[in-house]
C-alpha positions as CSV (number, residue, x, y, z in Angstrom):
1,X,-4.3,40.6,-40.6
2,X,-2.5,44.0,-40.6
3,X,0.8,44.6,-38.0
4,X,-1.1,45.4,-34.4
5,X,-1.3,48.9,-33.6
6,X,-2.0,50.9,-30.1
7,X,-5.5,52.1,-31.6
8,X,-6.6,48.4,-32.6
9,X,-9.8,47.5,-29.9
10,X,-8.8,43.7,-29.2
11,X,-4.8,42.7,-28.4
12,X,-4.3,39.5,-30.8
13,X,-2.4,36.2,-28.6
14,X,-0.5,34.3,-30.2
15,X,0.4,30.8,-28.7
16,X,3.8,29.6,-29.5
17,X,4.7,26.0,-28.9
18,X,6.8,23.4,-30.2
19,X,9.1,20.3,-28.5
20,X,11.4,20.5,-26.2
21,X,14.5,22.6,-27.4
22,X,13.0,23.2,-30.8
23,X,13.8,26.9,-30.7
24,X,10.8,28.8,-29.3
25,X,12.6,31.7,-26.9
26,X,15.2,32.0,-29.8
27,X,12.4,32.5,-31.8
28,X,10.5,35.4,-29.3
29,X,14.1,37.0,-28.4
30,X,14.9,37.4,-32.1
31,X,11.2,38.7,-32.4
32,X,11.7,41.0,-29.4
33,X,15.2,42.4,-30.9
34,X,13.8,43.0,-34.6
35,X,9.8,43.9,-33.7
36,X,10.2,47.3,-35.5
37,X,8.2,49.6,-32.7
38,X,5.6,47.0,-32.4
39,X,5.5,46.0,-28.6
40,X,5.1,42.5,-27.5
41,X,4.1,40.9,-24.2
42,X,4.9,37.5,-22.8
43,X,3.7,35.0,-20.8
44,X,6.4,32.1,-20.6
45,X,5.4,29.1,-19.2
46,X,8.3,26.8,-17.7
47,X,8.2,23.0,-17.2
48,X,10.7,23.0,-14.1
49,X,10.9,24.8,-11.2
50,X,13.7,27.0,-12.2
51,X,12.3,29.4,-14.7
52,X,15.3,29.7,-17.1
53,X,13.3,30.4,-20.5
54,X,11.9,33.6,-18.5
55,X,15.0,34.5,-17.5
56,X,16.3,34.8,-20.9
57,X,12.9,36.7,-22.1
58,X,12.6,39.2,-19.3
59,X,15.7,41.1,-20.4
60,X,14.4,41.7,-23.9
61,X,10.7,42.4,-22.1
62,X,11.4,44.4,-18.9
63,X,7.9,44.8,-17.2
64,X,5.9,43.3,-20.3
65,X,6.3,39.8,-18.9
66,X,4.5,37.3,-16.7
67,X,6.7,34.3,-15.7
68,X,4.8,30.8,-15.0
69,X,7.1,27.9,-13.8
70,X,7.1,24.4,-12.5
71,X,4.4,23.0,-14.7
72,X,2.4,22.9,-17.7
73,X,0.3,26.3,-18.8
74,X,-2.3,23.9,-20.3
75,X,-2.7,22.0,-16.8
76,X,-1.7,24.8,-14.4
77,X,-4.5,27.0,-14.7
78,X,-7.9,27.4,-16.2
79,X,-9.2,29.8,-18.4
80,X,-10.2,32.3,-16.0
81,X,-7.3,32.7,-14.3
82,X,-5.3,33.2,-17.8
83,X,-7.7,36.1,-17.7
84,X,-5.9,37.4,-14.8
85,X,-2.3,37.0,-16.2
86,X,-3.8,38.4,-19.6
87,X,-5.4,41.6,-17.7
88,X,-1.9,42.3,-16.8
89,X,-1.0,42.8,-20.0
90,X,-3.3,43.9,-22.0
91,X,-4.0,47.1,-19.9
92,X,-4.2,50.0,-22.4
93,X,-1.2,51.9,-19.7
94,X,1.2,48.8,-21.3
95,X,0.9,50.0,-24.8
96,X,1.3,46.4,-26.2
97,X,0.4,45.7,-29.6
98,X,0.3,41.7,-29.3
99,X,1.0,38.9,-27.0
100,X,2.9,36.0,-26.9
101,X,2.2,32.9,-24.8
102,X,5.6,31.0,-25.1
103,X,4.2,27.1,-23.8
104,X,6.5,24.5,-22.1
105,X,7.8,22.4,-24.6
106,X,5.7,19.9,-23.0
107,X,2.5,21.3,-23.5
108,X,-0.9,20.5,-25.4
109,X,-1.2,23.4,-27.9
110,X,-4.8,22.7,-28.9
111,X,-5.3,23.1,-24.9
112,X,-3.5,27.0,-24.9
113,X,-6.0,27.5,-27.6
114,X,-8.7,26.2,-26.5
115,X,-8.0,28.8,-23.2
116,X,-7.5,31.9,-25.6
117,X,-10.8,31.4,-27.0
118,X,-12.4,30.4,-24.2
119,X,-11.0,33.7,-22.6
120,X,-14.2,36.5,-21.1
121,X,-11.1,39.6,-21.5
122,X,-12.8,42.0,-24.0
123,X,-9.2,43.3,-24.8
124,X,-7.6,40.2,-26.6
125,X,-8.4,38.1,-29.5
126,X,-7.2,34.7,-30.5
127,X,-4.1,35.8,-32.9
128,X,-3.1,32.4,-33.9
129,X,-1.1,28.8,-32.9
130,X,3.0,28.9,-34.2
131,X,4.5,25.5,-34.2
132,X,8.0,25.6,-33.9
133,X,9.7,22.7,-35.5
134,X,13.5,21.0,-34.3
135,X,14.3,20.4,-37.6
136,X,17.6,17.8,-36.9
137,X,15.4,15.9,-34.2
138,X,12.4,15.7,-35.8
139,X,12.3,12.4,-37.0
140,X,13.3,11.4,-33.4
141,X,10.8,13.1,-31.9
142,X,7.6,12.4,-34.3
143,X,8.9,8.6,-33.7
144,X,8.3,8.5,-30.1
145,X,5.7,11.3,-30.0
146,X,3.3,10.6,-33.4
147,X,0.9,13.3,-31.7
148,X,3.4,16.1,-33.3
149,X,1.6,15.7,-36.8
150,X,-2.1,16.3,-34.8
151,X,0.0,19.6,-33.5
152,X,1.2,20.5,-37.1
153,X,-2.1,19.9,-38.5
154,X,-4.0,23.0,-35.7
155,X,-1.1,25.6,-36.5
156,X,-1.4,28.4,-38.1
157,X,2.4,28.9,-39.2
158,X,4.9,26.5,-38.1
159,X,8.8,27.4,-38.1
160,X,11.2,24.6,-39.2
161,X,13.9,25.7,-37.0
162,X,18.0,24.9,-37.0
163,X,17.6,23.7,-40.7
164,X,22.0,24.3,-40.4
165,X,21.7,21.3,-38.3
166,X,19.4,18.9,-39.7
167,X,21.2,16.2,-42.1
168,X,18.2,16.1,-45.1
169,X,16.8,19.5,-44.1
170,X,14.7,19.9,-47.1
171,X,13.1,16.3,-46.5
172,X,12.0,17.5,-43.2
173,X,10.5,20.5,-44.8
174,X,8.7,19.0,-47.2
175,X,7.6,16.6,-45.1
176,X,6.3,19.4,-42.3
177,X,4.3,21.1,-45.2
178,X,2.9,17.9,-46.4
179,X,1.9,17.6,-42.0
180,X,1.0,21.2,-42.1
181,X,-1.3,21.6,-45.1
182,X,-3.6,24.1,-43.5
183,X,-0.8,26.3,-42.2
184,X,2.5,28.8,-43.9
185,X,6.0,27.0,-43.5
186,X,9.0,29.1,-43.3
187,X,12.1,27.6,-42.7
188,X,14.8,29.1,-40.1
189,X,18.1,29.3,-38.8
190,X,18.3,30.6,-35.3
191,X,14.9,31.0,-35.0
192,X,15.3,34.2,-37.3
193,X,12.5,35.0,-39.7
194,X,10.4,38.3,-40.6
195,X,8.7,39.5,-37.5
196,X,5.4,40.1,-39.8
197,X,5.2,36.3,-40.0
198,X,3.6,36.5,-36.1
199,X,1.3,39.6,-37.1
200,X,-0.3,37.8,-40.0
201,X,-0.6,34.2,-39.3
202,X,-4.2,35.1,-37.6
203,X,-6.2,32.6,-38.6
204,X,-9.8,33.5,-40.4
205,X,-13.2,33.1,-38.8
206,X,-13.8,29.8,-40.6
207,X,-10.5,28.3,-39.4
208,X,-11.3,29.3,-35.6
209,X,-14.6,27.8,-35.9
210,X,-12.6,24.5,-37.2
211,X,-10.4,24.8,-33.8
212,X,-13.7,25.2,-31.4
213,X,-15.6,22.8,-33.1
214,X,-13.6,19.5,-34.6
215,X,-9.9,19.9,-33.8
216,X,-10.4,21.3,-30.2
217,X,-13.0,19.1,-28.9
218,X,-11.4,15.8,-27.5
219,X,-13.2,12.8,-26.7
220,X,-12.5,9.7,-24.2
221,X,-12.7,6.3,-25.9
222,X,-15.9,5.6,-24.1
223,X,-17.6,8.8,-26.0
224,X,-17.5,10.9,-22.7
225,X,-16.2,14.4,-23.0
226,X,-12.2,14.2,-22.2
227,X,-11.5,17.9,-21.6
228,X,-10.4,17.3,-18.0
229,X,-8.2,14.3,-19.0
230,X,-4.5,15.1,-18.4
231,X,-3.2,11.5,-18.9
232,X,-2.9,11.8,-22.9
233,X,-0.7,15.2,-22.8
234,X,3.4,14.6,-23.2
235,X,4.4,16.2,-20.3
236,X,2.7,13.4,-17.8
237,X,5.8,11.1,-19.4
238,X,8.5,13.1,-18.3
239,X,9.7,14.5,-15.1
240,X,12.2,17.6,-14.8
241,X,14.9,18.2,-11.9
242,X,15.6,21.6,-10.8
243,X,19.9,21.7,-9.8
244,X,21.1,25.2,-7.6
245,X,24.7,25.3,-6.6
246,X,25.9,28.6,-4.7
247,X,29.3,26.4,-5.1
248,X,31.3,26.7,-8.4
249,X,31.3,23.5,-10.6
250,X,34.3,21.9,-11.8
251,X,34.9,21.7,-15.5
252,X,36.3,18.1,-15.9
253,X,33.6,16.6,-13.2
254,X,30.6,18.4,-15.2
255,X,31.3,17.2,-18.7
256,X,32.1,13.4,-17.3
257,X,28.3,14.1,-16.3
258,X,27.3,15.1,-19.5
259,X,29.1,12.8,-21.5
260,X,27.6,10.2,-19.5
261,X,24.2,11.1,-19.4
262,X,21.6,8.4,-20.1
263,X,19.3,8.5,-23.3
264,X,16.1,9.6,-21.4
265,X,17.9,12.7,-19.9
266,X,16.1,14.7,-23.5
267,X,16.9,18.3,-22.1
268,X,19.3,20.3,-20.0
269,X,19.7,24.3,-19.8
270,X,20.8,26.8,-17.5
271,X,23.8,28.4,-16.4
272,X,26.9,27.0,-15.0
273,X,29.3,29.1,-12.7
274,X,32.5,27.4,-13.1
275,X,34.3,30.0,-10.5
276,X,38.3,30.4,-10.6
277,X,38.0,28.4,-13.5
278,X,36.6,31.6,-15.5
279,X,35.4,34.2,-12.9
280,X,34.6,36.4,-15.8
281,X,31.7,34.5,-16.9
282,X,29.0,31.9,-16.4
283,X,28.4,29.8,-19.1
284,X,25.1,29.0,-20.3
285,X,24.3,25.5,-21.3
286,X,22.2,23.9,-23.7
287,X,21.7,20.0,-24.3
288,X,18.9,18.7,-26.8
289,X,19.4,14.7,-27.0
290,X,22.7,14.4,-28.5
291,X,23.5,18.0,-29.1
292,X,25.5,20.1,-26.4
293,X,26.4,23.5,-26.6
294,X,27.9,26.6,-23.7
295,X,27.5,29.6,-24.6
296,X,29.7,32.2,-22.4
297,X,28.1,35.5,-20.9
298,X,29.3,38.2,-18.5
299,X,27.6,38.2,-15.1
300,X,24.6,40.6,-14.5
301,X,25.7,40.8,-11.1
302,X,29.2,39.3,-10.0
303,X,27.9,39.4,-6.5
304,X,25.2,36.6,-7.1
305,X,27.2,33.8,-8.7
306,X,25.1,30.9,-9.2
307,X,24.4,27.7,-10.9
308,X,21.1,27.2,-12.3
309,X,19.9,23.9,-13.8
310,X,16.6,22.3,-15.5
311,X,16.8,18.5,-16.8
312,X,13.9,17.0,-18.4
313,X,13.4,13.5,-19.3
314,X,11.9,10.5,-19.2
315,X,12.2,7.4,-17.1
316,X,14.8,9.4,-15.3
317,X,16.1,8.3,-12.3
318,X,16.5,12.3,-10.5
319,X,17.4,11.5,-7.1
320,X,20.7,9.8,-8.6
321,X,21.1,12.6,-11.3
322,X,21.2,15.5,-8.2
323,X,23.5,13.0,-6.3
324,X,25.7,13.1,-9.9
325,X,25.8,16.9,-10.4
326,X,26.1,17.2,-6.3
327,X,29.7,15.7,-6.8
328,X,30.5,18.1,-9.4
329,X,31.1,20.8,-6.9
330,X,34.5,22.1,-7.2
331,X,36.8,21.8,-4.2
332,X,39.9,23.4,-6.0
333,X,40.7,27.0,-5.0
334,X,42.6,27.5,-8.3
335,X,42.2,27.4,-11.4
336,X,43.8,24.1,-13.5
337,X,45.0,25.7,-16.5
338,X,43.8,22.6,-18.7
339,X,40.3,22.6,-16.9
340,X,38.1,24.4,-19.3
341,X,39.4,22.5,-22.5
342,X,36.2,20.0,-22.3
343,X,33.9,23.2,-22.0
344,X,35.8,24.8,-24.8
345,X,35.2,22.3,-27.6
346,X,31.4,22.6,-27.0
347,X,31.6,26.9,-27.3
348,X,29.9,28.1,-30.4
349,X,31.0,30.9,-32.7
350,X,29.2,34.0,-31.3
351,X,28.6,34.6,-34.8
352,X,26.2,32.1,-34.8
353,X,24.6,31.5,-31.8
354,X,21.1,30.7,-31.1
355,X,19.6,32.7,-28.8
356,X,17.5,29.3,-27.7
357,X,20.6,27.8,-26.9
358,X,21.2,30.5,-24.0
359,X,19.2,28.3,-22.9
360,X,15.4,28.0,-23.8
């Protein structure tokens, strides 16, 4: 498929999905920065209440974004009412060229599709699954979620992101293509590859009869049609907590917390105002199993200092988690010169950041 253009008669969606924390707004912000004229629109789809991964898209989008939090695309709505969001984007006064649909990182991919082809809009055409691929947690991941490789196996093109970070990175790439035999591989750092890697990963005619047909159409174990059966999908195995504090946090209390954090706690992002500690900035903050990163930013608006957080996991205990991060409201009205040294250690190079990590 050629690049979209304003004349083309149908909008190409793409669906872009992948784990938790695997790198899919890094991905779309690095897309959004380096699109060459071509205008995309986004719908980002949330798993917790706050919606940080739209906050970090709608600077990059302005108007050409629709925001759905505190839930799974695949579950939240039907086809039909995609429609609706789609209609808002695909109006010919928007002058988009394609459309994103950034899922949860807990969502059912083959379900998004199966939405985008079942879409009535005369305006858009299915443009496509991208699989976006944690390439230093995906042996954990495929270990305790085997229905990655079914995922794999219905996209399209599938990024093998943070390659920097992954110990046998070229193991897990060969392994992914062996996964992905029906879709291109590109590996990626950041999340940064050629933005004509979105336009052309269309799939053909056959291949979307495949995706109707075989790999689309789920079945119960008694034989009985299992489209309206939720139980399978990943997200009903883990629960998110949504954290606001108008109150700054304190440095030393804060990473106690997350240096204590239990195994199940998979995911945590947001923004952390840590007030007289640095008044300058809020940091944003980015956890994916072991890995921990803050990422300093100016405030958009001194005047609305807050702190924003989303934790997903499983078996988590929440109510215990919000009494945890409760207590790590700071009571000091000065600074302690040592305070930020714990946040310090976990600041990456600027240089090098990943636009996922702030946060995704």
């Amino acid at each position: 498929m050629s690049q979209p253009n304003p004349g083309a008669q149908q909008i190409p969606v793409v669906v872009l999905a992948g784990f938790l924390g695997s790198g899919k707004t890094t991905l779309l912000n690095h897309l959004l920065h380096r699109s060459g004229g071509t205008r995309i629109g986004a719908i980002v789809n949330d798993f917790g209440a706050i919606e940080i991964d739209a906050m970090a898209v709608a600077g990059a989008l302005g108007d050409s974004t629709v925001s759905l939090g505190n839930g799974c695309l695949c579950c939240a709505v039907d086809a039909s009412e995609l429609d609706v969001y789609l209609e808002r984007l695909a109006r010919p006064s928007t002058g988009i060229d394609v459309i994103v649909i950034e899922a949860s990182g807990l969502a059912e991919p083959q379900e998004l599709v199966r939405m985008v082809l079942a879409s009535e809009h005369p305006g858009i055409v299915y443009g496509g699954l991208v699989e976006v691929v944690d390439a230093a947690e995906f042996d954990g991941t495929r270990a305790k979620h085997p229905e990655i490789d079914r995922h794999l196996a219905l996209a399209d093109l599938v990024v093998v992101n943070k390659l920097d970070r992954a110990a046998d990175g070229e193991r897990v790439l060969g392994l992914v293509r062996e996964l992905a035999d029906r879709a291109a591989v590109v590996p990626a750092t950041c999340g940064r590859i050629d933005p004509e890697f979105l336009f052309e990963c269309r799939p053909s005619q056959e291949r979307i009869g495949q995706l109707s047909f075989d790999d689309l159409h789920e079945h119960t174990d008694d034989g009985t049609d299992g489209d309206d059966d939720h139980h399978g999908h990943l997200h009903t195995a883990y629960d998110s907590l949504s954290f606001v504090s108008e109150e700054p946090l304190d440095p030393r209390r804060l990473m106690a917390f997350l240096d204590s954090r239990p195994e199940g706690l998979y995911r945590i992002k947001g923004y952390v105002d840590f007030g007289p500690h640095d008044a300058a900035n809020r940091y944003a903050v980015h956890a994916v199993g072991p890995f921990l990163r803050f990422y300093p930013e100016p405030w958009a608006d001194p005047d609305a200092r807050l702190t924003q957080l989303v934790l997903i996991g499983s078996g988590i205990d929440s109510a215990a988690l919000a009494k945890e991060l409760e207590a790590c409201k700071s009571d000091a009205p000065h600074a302690d010169e040592h305070g930020m040294w714990g946040v310090l250690r976990y600041v990456q190079d600027p240089d090098e950041q990943d636009l996922d990590d702030v946060p995704a």
